[in-house]
N, C-alpha and C positions, 0 to 999 in steps of 0.2 A: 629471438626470445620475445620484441615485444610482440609479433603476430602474432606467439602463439600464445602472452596470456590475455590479447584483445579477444584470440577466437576463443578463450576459455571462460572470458567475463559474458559475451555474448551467448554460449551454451549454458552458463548458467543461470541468465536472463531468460533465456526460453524453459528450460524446466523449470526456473521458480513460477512463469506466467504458467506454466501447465498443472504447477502444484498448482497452483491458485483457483486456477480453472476447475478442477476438480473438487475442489473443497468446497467450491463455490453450487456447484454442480449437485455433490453432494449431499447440500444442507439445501437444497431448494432456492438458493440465492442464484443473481444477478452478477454477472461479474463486476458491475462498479458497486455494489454492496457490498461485496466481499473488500474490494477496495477503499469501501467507505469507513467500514466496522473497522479492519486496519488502523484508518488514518484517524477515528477516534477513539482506538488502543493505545495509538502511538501517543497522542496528544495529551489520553489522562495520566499519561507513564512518565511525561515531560514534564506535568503538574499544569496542564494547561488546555482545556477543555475546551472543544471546537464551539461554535454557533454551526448552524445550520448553512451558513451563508458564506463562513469560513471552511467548511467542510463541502461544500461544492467546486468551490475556488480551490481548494487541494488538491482533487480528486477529478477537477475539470468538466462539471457537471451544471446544468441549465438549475435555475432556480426551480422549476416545475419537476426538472428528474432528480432532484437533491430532495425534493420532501415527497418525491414516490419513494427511493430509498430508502429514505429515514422512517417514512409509514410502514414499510417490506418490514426492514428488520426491528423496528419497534412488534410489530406482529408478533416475528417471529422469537421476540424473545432476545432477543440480541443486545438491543440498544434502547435507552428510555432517553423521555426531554425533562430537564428541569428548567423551572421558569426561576429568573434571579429574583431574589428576595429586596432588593435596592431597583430594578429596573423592571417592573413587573412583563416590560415588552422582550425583554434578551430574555431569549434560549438556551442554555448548552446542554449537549449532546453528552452520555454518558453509557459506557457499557453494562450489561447486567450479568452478573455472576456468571447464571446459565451459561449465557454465551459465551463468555470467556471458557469457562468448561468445556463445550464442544471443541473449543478452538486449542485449547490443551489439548486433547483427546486425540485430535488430528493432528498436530503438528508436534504433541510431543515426543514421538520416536523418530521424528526426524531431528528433533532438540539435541535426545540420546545421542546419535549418531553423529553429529557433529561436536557433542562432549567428547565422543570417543579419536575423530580426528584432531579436537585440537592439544588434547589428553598426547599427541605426539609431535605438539612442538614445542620449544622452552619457552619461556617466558618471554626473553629478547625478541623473539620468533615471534611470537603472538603482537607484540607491539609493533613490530614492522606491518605485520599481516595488519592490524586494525589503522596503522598510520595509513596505508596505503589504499582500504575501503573507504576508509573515510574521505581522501582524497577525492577517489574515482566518484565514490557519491555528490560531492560537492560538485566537483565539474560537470555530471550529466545533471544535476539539477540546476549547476547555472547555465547549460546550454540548454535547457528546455525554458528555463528563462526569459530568457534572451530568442524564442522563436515568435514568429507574429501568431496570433492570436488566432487567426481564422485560414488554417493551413488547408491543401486543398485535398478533396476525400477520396483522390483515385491518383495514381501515380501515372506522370506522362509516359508514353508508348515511344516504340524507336522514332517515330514520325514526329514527337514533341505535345501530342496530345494528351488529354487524358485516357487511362485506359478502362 
């Protein structure tokens, strides 16, 4: 049983990067934009609004490709900067209506669809189920953690090289 809900966490690691991909694709976006806008969805939903500079470092993005991002989807409508009113130098990042709409628009029948799956579990059920994402999310974000920083961009070959 646990192989097969590892191979089931991993299949649906890969259709969500595919959703992602495609939405991304889509809307004329970059896949770390789409990553980006994400991660400052997530952050004003938390009450807690990236910087620029904490939105690279989330999202694992060079300083130079964190404000082509932020420029893309500021563009597009997506995302605006506010400058703080106490520190006229701090940034933060904020999503725009618009964009969130697209981002409904796209992801909410898949929303639907998993209303309707968990629409068949009970409640106890739901709480094991959410005890135990939360878990798994914890661990892969403390193993990516915990990787060194500058990992290397081609995987060794039978011989031990890179390929």
């Amino acid at each position: 049983m646990r192989e097969r809900i590892v191979e089931l966490l991993q299949a649906y690691a890969d259709e969500a990067g595919r959703l992602g991909h495609a939405f991304a694709a889509g809307h004329g976006l970059h896949r770390t934009d789409a990553a980006a806008l994400l991660a400052v969805l997530r952050a004003e939903r938390d009450g807690d609004a990236l910087t620029p500079g904490r939105l690279g470092a989330e999202v694992g993005l060079s300083s130079g490709a964190t404000t082509a991002a932020v420029d893309r989807l500021e563009r597009l409508g997506h995302l605006h900067r506010v400058r703080d009113e106490v520190d006229r130098r701090r940034v933060t990042l904020h999503h725009d209506p618009a964009g969130a709409d697209v981002g409904r628009a796209f992801f909410g029948p898949l929303a639907a669809r998993i209303d309707g799956v968990l629409a068949t579990y009970s409640e106890d059920e739901q709480a094991l189920v959410e005890r135990f994402l939360t878990q798994v999310v914890d661990a892969v974000a403390h193993h990516r953690a915990e990787l060194p920083t500058a990992l290397p961009t081609a995987l060794p070959t039978a011989e031990g090289g890179p390929s």
